[in-house]
N, C-alpha and C positions, 0 to 999 in steps of 0.2 A: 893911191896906196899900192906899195909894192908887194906881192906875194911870192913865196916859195913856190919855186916848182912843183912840189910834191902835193901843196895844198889845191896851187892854180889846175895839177889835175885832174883831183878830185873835185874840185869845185865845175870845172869843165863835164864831167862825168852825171854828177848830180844834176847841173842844169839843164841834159839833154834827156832826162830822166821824162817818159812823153805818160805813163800812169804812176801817179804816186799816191800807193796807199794811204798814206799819214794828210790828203788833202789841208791844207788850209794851217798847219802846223808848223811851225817857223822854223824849230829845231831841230826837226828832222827827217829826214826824207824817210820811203819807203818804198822798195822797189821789187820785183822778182827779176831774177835774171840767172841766165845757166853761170857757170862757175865752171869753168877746168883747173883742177888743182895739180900742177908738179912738185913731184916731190918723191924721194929716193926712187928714183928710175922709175916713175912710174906716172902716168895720167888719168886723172879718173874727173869724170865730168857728172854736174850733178842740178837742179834745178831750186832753188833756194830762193828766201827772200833776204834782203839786203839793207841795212840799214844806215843811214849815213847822216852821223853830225857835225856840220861844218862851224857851229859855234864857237869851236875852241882852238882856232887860230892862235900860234901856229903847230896846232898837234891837233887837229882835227881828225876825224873815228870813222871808220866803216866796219861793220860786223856782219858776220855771215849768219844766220841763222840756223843752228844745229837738227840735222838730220841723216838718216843714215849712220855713213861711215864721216858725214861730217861732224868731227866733235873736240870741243877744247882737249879732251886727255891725247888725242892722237896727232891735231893738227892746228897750224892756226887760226882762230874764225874770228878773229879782232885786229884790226891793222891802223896804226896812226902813224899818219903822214909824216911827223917826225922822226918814228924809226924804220919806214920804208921805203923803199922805191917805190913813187908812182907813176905812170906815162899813160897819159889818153891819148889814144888815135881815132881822131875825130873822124875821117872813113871807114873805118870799122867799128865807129860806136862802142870801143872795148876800153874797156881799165885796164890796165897791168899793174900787179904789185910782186917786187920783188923783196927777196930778204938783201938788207945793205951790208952784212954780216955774217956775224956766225949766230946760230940759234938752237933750240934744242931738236929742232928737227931736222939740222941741216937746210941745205939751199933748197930755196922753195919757192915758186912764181904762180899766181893766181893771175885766173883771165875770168872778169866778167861782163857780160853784153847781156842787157835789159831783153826781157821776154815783155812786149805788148801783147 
């Protein structure tokens, strides 16, 4: 079966996922992991849990879990593989999602790496 790149990263991501709250759950992963979010000149890092369902190939979902200054009215904490950029770097154990476009917040790039 051939995969999108977007989804093969995500699914790369997910697999290497070493505590997953959602144990024994098919549909969904569950993970904590720090977050750096760019976005208008700015970086702000933050500690969240992450949610990730790969069922729905090929628009499969990662959601950030609202806290703080993390929040749907400000920023984006839902990302499918469809309308992002994703790239795993398997030596850095990191995600990347970038905006493929334009969006309401402008360009924007999330980095996350699982906290064990």
């Amino acid at each position: 079966m051939i995969y999108h790149d977007n989804f093969q990263s995500l699914y790369e991501f997910a697999k290497q996922i070493k505590n997953d709250h959602a144990k024994g759950n098919k549909s969904i992963i569950i993970a904590t992991a720090k977050i750096k979010y760019y976005w208008q000149n700015q970086e702000v890092e933050i500690v969240t849990e992450v949610h990730i369902s790969l069922d729905r190939q090929p628009h499969s979902q990662l959601s950030l879990i609202q806290k703080d200054w993390l929040n749907a009215e400000d920023v984006y904490v839902e990302f499918q593989t469809g309308y992002n950029l994703f790239l795993y770097n398997e030596h850095t154990r990191t995600l990347t999602i970038e905006c493929k476009g334009s969006s309401k917040i402008g360009a924007y790039k999330v980095e996350l790496t699982e906290i064990s």
